[in-house]
VEXRO-448480 format. One record per residue (C-alpha): residue in one letter; chain; x, y, z; residue number from 1. Coordinates in nm, 4 decimals, always signed. Layout:
% residues N
<pt lomar="a" drenro="A" X="X" Y="Y" Z="Z" selo="NUM"/>
...
% end
This chain:
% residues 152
<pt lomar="x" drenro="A" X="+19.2122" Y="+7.6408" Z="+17.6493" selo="1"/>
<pt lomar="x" drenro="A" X="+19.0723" Y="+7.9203" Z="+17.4279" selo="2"/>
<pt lomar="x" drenro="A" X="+18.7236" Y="+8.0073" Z="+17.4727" selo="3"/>
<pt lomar="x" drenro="A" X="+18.5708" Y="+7.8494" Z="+17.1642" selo="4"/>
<pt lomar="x" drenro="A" X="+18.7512" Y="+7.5335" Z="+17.3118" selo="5"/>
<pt lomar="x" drenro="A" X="+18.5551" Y="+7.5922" Z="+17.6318" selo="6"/>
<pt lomar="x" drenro="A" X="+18.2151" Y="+7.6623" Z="+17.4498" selo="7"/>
<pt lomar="x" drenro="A" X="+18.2421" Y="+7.3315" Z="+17.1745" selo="8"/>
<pt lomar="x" drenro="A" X="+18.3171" Y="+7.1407" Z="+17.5144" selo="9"/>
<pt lomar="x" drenro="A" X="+18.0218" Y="+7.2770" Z="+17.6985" selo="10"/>
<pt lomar="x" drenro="A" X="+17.7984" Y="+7.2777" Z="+17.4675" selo="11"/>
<pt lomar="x" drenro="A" X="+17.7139" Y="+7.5880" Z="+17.2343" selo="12"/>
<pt lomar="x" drenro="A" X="+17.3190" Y="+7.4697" Z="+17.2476" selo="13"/>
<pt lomar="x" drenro="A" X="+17.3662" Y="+7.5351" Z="+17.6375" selo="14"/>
<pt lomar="x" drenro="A" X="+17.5003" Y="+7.8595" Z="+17.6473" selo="15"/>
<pt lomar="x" drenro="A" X="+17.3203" Y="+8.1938" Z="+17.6604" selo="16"/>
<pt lomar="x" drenro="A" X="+17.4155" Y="+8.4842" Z="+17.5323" selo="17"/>
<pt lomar="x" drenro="A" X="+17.3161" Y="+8.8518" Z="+17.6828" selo="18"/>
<pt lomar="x" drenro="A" X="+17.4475" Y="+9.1722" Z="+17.5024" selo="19"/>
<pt lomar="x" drenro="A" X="+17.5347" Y="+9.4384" Z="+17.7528" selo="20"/>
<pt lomar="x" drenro="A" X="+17.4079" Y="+9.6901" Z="+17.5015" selo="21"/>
<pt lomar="x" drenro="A" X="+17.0165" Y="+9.5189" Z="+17.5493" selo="22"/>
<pt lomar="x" drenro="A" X="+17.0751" Y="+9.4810" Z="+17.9456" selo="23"/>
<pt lomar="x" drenro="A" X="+17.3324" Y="+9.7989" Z="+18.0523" selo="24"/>
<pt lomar="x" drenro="A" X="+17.1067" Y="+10.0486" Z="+18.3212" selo="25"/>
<pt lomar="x" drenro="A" X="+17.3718" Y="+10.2757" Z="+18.3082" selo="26"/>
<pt lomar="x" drenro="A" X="+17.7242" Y="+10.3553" Z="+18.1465" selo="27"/>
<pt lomar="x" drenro="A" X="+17.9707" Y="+10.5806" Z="+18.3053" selo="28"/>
<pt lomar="x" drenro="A" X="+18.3395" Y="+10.6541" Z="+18.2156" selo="29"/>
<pt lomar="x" drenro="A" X="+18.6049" Y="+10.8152" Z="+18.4519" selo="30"/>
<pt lomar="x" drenro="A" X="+18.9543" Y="+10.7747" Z="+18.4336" selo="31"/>
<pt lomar="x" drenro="A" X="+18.9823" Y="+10.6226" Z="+18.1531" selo="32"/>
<pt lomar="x" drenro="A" X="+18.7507" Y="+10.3196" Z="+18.3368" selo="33"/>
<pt lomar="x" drenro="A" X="+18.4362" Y="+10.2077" Z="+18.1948" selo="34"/>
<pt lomar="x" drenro="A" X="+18.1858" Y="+10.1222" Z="+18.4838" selo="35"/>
<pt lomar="x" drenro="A" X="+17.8742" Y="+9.9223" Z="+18.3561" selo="36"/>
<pt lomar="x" drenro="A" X="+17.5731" Y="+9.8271" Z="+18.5356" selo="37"/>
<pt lomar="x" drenro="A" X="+17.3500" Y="+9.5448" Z="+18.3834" selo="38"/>
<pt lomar="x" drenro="A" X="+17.0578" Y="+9.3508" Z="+18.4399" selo="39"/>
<pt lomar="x" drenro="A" X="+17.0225" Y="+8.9666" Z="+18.3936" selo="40"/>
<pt lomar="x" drenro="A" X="+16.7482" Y="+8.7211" Z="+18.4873" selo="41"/>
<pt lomar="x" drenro="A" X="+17.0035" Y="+8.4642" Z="+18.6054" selo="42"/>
<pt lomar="x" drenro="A" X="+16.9333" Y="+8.3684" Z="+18.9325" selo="43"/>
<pt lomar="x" drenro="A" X="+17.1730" Y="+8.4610" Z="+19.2429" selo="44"/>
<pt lomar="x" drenro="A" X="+17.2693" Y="+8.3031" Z="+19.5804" selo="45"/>
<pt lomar="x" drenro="A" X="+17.4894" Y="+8.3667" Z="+19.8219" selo="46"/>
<pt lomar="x" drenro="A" X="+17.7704" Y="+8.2078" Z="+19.6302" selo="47"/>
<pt lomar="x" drenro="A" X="+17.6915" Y="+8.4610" Z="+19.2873" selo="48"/>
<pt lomar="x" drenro="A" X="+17.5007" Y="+8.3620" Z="+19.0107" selo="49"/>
<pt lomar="x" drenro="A" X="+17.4047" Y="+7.9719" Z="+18.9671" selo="50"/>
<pt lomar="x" drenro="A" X="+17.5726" Y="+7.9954" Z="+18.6430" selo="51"/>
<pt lomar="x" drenro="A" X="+17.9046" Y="+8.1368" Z="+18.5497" selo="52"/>
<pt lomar="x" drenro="A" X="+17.8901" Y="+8.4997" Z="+18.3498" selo="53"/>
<pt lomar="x" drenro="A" X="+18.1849" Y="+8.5714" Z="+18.0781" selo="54"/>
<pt lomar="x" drenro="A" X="+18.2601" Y="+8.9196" Z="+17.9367" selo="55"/>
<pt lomar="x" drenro="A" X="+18.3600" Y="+8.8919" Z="+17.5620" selo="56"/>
<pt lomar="x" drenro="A" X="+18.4317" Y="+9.1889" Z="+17.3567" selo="57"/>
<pt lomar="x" drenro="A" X="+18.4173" Y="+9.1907" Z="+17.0154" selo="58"/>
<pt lomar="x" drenro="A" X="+18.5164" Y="+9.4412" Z="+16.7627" selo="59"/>
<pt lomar="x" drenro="A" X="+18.0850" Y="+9.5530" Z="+16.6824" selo="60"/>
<pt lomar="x" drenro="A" X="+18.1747" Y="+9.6374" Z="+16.2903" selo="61"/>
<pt lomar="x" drenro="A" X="+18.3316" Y="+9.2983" Z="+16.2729" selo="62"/>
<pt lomar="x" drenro="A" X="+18.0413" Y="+9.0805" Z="+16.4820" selo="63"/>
<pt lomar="x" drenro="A" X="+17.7676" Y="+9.2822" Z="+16.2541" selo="64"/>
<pt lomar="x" drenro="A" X="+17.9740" Y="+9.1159" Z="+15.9263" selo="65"/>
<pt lomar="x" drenro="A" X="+17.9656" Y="+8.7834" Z="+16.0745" selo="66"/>
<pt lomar="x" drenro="A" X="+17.6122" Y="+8.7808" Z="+16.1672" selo="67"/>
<pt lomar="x" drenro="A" X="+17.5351" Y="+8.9750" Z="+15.8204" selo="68"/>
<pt lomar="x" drenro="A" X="+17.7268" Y="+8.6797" Z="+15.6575" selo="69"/>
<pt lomar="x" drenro="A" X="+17.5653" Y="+8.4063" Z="+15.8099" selo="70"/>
<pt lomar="x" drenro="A" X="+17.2043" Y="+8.4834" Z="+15.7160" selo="71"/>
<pt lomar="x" drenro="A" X="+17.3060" Y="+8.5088" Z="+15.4114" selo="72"/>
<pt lomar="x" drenro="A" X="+17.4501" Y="+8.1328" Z="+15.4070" selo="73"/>
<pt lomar="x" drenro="A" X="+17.2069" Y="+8.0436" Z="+15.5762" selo="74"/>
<pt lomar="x" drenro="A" X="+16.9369" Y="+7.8607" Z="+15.4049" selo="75"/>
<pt lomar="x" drenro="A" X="+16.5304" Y="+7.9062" Z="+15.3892" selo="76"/>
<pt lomar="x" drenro="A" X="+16.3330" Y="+7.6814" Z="+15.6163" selo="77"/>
<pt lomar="x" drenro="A" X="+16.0202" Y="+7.5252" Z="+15.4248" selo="78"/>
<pt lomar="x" drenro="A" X="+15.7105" Y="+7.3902" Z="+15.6115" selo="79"/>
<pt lomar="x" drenro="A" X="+15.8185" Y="+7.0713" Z="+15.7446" selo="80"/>
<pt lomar="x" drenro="A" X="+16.1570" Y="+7.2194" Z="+15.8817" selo="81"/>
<pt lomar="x" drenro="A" X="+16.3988" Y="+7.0811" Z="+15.5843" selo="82"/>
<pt lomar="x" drenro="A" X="+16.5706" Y="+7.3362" Z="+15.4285" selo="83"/>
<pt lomar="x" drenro="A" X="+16.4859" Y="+7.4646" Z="+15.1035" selo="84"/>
<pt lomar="x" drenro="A" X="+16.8454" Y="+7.4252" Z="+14.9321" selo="85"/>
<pt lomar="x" drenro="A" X="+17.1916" Y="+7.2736" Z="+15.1111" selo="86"/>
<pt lomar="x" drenro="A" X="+17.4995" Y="+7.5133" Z="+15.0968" selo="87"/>
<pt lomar="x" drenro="A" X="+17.8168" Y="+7.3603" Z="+14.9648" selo="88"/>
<pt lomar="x" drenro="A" X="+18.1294" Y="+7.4673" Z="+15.2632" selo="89"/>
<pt lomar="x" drenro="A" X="+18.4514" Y="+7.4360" Z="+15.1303" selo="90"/>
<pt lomar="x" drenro="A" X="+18.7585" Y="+7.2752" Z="+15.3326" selo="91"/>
<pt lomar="x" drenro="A" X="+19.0935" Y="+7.2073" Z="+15.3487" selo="92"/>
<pt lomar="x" drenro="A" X="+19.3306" Y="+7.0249" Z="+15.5242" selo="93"/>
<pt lomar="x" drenro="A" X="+19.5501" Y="+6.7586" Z="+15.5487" selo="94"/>
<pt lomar="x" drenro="A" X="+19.5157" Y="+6.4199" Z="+15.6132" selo="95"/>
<pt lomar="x" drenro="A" X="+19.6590" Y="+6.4648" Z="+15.9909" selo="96"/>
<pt lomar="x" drenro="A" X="+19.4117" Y="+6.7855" Z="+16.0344" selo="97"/>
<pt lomar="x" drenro="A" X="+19.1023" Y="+6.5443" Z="+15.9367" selo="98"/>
<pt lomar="x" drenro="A" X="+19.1691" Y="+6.3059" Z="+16.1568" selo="99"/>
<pt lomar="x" drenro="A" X="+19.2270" Y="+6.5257" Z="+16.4426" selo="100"/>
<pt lomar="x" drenro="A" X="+18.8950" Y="+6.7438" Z="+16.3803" selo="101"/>
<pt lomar="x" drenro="A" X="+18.7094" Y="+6.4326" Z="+16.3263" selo="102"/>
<pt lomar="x" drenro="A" X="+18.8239" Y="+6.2445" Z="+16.6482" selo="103"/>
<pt lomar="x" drenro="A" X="+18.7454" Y="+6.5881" Z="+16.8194" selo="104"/>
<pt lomar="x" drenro="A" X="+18.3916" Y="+6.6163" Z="+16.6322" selo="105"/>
<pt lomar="x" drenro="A" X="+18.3423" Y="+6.2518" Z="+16.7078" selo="106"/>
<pt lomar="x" drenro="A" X="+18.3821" Y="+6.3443" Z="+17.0582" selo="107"/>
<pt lomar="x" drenro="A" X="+18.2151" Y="+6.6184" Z="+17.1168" selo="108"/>
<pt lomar="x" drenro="A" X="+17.9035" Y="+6.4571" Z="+16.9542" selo="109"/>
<pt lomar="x" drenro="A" X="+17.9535" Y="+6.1239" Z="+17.1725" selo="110"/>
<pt lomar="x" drenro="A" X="+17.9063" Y="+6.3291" Z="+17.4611" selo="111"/>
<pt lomar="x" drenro="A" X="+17.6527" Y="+6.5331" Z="+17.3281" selo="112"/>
<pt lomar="x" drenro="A" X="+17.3951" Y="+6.2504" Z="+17.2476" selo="113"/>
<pt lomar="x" drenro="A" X="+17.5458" Y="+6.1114" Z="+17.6353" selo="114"/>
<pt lomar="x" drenro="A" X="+17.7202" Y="+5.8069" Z="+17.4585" selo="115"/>
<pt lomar="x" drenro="A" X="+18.0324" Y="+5.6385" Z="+17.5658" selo="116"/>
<pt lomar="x" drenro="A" X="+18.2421" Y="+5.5830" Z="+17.2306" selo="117"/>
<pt lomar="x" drenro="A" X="+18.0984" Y="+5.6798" Z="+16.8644" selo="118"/>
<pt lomar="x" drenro="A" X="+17.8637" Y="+5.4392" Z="+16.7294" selo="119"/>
<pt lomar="x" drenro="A" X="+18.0827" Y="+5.3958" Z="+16.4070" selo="120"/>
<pt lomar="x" drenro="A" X="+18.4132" Y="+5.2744" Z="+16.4733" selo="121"/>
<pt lomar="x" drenro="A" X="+18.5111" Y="+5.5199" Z="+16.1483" selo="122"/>
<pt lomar="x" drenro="A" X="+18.3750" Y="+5.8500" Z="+16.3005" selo="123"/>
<pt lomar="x" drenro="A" X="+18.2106" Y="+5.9293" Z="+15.9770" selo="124"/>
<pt lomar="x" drenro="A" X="+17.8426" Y="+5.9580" Z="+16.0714" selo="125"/>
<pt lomar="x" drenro="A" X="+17.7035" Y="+6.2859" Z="+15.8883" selo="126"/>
<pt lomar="x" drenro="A" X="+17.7350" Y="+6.4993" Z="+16.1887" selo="127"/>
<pt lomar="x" drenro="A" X="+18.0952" Y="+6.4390" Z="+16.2568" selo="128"/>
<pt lomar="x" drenro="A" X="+18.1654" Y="+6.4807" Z="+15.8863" selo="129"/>
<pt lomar="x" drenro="A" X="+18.0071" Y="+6.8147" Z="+15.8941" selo="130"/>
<pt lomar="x" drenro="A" X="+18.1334" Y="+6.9646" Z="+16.1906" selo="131"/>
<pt lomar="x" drenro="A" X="+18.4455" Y="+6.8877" Z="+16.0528" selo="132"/>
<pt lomar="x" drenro="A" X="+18.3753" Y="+7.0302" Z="+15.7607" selo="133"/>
<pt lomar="x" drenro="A" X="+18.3051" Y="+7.3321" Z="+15.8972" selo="134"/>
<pt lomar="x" drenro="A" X="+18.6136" Y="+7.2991" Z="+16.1662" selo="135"/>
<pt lomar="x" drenro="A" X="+18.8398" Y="+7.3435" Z="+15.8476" selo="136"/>
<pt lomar="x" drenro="A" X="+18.6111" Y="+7.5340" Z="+15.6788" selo="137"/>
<pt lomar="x" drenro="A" X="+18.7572" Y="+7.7858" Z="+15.4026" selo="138"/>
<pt lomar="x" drenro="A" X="+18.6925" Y="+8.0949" Z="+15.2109" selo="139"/>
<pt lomar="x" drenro="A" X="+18.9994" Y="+8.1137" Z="+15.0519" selo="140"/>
<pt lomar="x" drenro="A" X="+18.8676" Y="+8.1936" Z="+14.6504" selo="141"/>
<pt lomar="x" drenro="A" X="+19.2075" Y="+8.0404" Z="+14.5214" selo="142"/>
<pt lomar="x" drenro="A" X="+19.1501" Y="+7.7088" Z="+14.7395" selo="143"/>
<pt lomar="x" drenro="A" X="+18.7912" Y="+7.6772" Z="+14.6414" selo="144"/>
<pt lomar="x" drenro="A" X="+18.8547" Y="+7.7270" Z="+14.2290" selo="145"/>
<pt lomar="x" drenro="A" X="+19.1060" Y="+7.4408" Z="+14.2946" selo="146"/>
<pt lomar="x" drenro="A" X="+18.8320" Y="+7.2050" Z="+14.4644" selo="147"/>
<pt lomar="x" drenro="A" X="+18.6372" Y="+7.2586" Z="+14.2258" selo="148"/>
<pt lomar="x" drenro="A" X="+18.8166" Y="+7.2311" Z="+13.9395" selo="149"/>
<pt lomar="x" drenro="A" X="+18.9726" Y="+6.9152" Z="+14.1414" selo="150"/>
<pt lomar="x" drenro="A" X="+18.5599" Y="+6.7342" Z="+14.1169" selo="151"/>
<pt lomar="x" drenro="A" X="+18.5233" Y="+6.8126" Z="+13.7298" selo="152"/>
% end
């Protein structure tokens, strides 16, 4: 299982995140060994930590894009919490690879909102629809010219 596997399954509105560049005390390399000390508010027993710590790295140039990127998709909240305008995401797949990231939407949501099975026996509520969406998500220019030359 990869770890966005692990994190969709989880739950990514349960899991914190804590950069070691905001929480490091101290930084010291030797030997071509990085030692890094850190601070975190999670509490501790004798068993370690009541929940489970993961060190990611990330390329920083590449994480600062991403994040760059998605306030710009991201829309502008108005007073009442609606967004101001939708964004339009662009996907592609085949018939097999919607089904598959639908089910696994479909899932993922059922357990989510603590249900058994999906309320629609189709899957297609707007949530699972979106999330797999934005499972096959693409920003391919040549794939999006064709979809929408495909609606005209």
């Amino acid at each position: 299982m990869n770890l966005s596997e692990l994190i969709r399954r989880y739950g990514d509105d349960k899991v914190a995140v804590q950069k070691l560049d905001d929480s490091a005390t101290s930084l010291n390399m030797s030997q071509g060994v990085t030692k890094i000390t850190f601070l975190t508010e999670e509490p501790l027993d004798i068993g370690g930590t009541d929940r489970l710590g993961l060190i990611v790295w990330m390329e920083r140039d590449r994480v600062q894009a991403i994040i760059d990127e998605a306030k710009a998709d991201t829309p502008p909240e108005t007073n009442s919490g609606a967004t101001a305008k939708s964004r339009t995401i662009y996907w592609s797949g085949t018939e097999d690879d919607q089904a598959r990231e639908l089910s696994k939407a479909c899932k993922a949501r059922c357990k989510q909102w603590g249900k058994e099975d999906c309320p629609r026996p189709d899957h297609f509520c707007t949530e699972c629809e979106h999330d797999m969406a934005v499972a096959l998500r693409t920003n391919d220019p040549k794939i999006i010219e064709e979809i929408k030359n495909d609606r005209l």
